[in-house]
C-alpha positions in Angstrom: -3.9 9.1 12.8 -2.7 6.0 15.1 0.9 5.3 13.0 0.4 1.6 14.7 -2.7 1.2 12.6 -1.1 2.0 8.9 -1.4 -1.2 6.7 1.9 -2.0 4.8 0.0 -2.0 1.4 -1.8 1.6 1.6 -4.7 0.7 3.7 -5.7 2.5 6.7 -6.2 -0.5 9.8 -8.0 2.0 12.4 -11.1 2.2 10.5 -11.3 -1.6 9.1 -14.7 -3.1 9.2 -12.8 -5.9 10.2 -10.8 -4.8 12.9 -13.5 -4.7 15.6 -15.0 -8.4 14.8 -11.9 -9.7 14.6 -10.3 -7.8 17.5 -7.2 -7.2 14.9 -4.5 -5.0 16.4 -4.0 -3.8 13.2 -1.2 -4.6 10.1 1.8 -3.1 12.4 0.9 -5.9 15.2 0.6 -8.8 13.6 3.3 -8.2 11.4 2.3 -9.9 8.5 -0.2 -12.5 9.6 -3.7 -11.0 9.8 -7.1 -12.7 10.8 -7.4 -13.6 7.6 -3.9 -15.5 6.8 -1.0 -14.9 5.6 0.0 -11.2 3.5 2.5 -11.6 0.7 2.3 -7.9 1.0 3.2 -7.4 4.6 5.6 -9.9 4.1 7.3 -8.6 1.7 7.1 -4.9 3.3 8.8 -6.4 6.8 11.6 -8.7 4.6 12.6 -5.5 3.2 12.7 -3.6 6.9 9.9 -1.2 5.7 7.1 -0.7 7.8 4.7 -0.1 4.7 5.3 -0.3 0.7 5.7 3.6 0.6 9.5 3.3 1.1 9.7 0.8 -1.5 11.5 1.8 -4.8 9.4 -0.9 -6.8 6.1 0.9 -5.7 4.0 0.0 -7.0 5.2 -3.8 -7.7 3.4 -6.7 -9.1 2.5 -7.9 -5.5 0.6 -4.3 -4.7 -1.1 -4.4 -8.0 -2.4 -7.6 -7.6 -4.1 -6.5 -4.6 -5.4 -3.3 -5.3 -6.9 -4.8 -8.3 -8.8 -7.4 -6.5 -12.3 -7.7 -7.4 -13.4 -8.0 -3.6 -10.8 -6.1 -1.7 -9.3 -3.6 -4.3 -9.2 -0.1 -4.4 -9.3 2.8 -6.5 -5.9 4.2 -5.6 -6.3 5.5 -2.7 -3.9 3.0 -1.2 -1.2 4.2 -3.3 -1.6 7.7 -2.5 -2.2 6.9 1.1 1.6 5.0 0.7 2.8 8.4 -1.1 1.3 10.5 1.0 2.9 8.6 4.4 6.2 8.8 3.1 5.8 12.5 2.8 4.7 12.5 6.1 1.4 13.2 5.7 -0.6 11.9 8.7 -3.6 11.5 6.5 -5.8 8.7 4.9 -8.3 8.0 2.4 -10.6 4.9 2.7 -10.7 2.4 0.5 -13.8 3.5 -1.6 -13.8 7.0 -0.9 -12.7 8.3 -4.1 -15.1 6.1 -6.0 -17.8 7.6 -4.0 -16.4 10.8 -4.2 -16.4 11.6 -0.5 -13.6 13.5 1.4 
């Protein structure tokens, strides 16, 4: 797992859809201000001097659950483990998806 490539809100950059048509560096790299705009998330995360929402004692906030319950980019959790599992150290992921479809 390329630490570089950890999103501050959970997600897992290196295997992004997105990353190859956008030529994204990933959440680490452009610190806040992906292809797609600006992240209140990644903000947030950086504000605090935490390089993702793991280390956060509010996890999950208001800002998190917002995303992870949006209708076209949410998740079923596996964000928030991913962010539990980091701060364990864990060098592991889950995509977003996977434990919908029940693949690991």
């Amino acid at each position: 797992m390329d630490k570089e490539m950890i999103g501050m809100c959970g997600t897992y950059c290196g295997v992004c859809e997105w990353k190859e048509k956008t030529n994204c560096p990933g959440c680490q790299a452009v610190k806040g201000k992906p292809f797609w705009g600006e992240c209140l998330v990644a903000g947030c995360s950086i504000e605090k001097g935490y390089n993702h929402c793991g280390h956060c004692s509010s996890l999950p906030c208001e800002k998190l659950q917002d995303a992870y319950n949006n209708e076209e980019h949410g998740d079923d959790g596996e964000r928030l483990i991913n962010l539990k599992n980091w701060v364990d150290g864990k060098e592991e992921y889950l995509q977003i998806g996977e434990l919908k479809s029940g693949e690991k």
